[in-house]
C-alpha positions as a Markdown table, in Angstrom:
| # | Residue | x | y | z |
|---|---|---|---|---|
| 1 | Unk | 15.7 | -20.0 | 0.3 |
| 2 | Unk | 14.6 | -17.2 | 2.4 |
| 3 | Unk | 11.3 | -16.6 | 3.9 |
| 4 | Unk | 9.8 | -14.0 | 5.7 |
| 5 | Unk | 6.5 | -14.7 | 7.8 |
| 6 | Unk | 4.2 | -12.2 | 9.4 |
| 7 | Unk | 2.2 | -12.4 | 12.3 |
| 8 | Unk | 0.6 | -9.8 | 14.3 |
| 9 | Unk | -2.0 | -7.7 | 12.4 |
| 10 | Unk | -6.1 | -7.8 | 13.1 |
| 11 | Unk | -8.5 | -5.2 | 14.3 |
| 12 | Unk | -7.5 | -2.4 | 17.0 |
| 13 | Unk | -9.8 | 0.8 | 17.7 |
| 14 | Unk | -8.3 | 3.8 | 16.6 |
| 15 | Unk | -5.9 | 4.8 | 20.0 |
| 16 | Unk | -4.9 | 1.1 | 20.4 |
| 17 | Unk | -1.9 | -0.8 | 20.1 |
| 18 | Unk | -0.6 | -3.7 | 18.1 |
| 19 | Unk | 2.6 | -5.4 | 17.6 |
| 20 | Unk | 4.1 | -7.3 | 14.5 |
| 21 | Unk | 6.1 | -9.5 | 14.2 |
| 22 | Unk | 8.6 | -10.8 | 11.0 |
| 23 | Unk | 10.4 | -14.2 | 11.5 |
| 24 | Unk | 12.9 | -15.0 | 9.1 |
| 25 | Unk | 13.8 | -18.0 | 7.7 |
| 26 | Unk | 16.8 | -19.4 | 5.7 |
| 27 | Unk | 19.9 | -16.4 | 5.2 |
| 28 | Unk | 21.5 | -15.3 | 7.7 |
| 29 | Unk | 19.0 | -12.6 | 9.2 |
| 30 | Unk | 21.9 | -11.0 | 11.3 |
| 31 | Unk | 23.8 | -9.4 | 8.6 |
| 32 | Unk | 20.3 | -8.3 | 6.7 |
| 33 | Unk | 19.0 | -4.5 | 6.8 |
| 34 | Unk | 15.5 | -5.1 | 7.4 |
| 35 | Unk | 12.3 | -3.2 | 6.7 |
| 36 | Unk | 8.4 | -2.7 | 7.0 |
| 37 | Unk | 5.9 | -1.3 | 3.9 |
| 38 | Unk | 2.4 | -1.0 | 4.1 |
| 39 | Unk | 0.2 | -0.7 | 1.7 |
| 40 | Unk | -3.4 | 0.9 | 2.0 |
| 41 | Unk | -6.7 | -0.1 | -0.7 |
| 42 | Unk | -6.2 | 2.1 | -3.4 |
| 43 | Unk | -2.3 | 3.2 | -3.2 |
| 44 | Unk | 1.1 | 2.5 | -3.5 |
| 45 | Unk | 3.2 | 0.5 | -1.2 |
| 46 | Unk | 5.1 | 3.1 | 1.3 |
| 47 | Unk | 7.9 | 2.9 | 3.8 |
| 48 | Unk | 7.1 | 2.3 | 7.2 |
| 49 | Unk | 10.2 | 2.2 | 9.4 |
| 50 | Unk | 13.7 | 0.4 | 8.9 |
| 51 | Unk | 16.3 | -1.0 | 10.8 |
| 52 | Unk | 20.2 | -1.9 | 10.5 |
| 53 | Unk | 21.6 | -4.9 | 10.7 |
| 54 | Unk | 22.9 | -4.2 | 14.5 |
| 55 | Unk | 19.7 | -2.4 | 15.6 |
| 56 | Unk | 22.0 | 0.5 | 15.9 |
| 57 | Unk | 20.1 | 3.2 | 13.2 |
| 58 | Unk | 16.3 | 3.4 | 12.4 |
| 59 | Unk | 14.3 | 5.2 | 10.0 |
| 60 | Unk | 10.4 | 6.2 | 10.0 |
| 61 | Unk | 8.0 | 7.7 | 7.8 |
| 62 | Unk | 6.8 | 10.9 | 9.3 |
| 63 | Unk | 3.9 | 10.3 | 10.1 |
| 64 | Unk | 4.7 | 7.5 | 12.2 |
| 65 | Unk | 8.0 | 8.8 | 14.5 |
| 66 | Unk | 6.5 | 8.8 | 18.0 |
| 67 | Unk | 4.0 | 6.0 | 17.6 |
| 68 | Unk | 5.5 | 3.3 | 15.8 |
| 69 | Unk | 9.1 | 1.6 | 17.3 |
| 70 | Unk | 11.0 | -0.8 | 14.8 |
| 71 | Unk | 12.9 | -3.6 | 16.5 |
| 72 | Unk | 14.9 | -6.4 | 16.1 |
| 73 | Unk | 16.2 | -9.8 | 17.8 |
| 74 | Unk | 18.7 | -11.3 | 15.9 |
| 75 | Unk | 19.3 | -14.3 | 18.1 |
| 76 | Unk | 15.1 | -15.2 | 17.0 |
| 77 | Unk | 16.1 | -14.0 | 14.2 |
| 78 | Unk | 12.8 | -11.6 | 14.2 |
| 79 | Unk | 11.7 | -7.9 | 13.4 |
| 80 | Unk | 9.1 | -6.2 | 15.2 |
| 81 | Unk | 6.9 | -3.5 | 14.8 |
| 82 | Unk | 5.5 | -2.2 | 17.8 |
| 83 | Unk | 2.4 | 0.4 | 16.7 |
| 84 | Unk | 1.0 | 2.5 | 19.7 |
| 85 | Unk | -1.7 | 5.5 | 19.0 |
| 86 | Unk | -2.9 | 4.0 | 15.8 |
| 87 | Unk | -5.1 | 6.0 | 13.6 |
| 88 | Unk | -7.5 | 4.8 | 10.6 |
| 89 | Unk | -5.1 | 5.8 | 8.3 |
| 90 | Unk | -3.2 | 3.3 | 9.9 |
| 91 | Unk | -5.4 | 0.7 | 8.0 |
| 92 | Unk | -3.1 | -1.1 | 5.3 |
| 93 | Unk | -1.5 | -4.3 | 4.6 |
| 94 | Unk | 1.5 | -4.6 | 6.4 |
| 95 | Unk | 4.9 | -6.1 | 4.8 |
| 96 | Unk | 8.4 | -7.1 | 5.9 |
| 97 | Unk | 11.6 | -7.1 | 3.8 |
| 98 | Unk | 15.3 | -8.2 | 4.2 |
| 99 | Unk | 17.6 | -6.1 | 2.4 |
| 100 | Unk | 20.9 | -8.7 | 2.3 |
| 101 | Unk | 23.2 | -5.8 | 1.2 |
| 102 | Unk | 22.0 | -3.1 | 3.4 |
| 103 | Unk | 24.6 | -2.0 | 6.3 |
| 104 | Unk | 22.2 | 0.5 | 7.9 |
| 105 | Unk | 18.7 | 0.5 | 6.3 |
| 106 | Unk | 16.9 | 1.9 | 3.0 |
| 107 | Unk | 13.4 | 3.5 | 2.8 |
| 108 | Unk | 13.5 | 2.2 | -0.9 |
| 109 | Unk | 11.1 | -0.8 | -1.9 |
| 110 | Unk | 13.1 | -1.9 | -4.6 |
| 111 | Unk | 16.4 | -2.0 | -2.3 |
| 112 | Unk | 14.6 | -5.3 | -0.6 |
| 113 | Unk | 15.4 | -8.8 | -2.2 |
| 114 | Unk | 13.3 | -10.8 | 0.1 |
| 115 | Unk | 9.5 | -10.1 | 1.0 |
| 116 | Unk | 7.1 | -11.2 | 3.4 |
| 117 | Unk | 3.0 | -12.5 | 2.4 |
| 118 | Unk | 1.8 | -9.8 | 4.1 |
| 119 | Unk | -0.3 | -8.8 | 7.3 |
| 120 | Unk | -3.8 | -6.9 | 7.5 |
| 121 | Unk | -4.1 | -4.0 | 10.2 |
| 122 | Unk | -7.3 | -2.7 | 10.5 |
| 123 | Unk | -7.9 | 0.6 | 12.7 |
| 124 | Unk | -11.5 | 1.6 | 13.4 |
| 125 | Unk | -12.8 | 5.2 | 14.1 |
């Protein structure tokens, strides 16, 4: 069985940094695509950024490219988020998600068979 566990999120004034972190258990995390959703009060669950299984090609949501880098270390067998400049809008529940048939990534919920619990980012103004 495959788990994914988050760590990383809490409360950052707007203009600070935070990084997350996704350790997976079970599977073989080197050969998954992997990705991060957030999802704010009130909305649907978007694509963050994604990764390939190498590292080798990553994908952001616009509004992110330049603040947010998407990483991976497949020998800890852990993704990383690392979100610099953070905004309120920022503010969402951040998720992780293994996509075992992926060979680069997909910004595609449904794509993912494996999900983490989730981690709370809070970004005050």
């Amino acid at each position: 069985q495959v788990q994914l566990v988050e760590s990383g999120g809490g409360l950052v004034q707007a203009g600070g940094s935070l990084r997350l972190s996704c350790e997976v258990f079970g599977g073989t995390f080197s050969y998954y695509a992997m990705g991060w959703f957030r999802q704010a009060p009130g909305k649907e669950r978007e694509f963050v950024a994604a990764i390939s299984w190498n590292g080798g090609v990553t994908g952001y949501l616009d509004s992110v490219k330049g603040r947010f880098i998407i990483s991976r270390d497949n020998a800890q067998n852990t993704l990383y988020l690392q979100m610099n400049s953070l905004k309120p809008e920022d503010t969402a529940i951040y998720y992780c998600a293994a996509d075992k048939y992926g060979v680069e990534y997909s910004d595609q919920a449904d794509q993912y068979e494996y999900w983490g619990q989730g981690t709370q980012v809070t970004v005050s103004s």
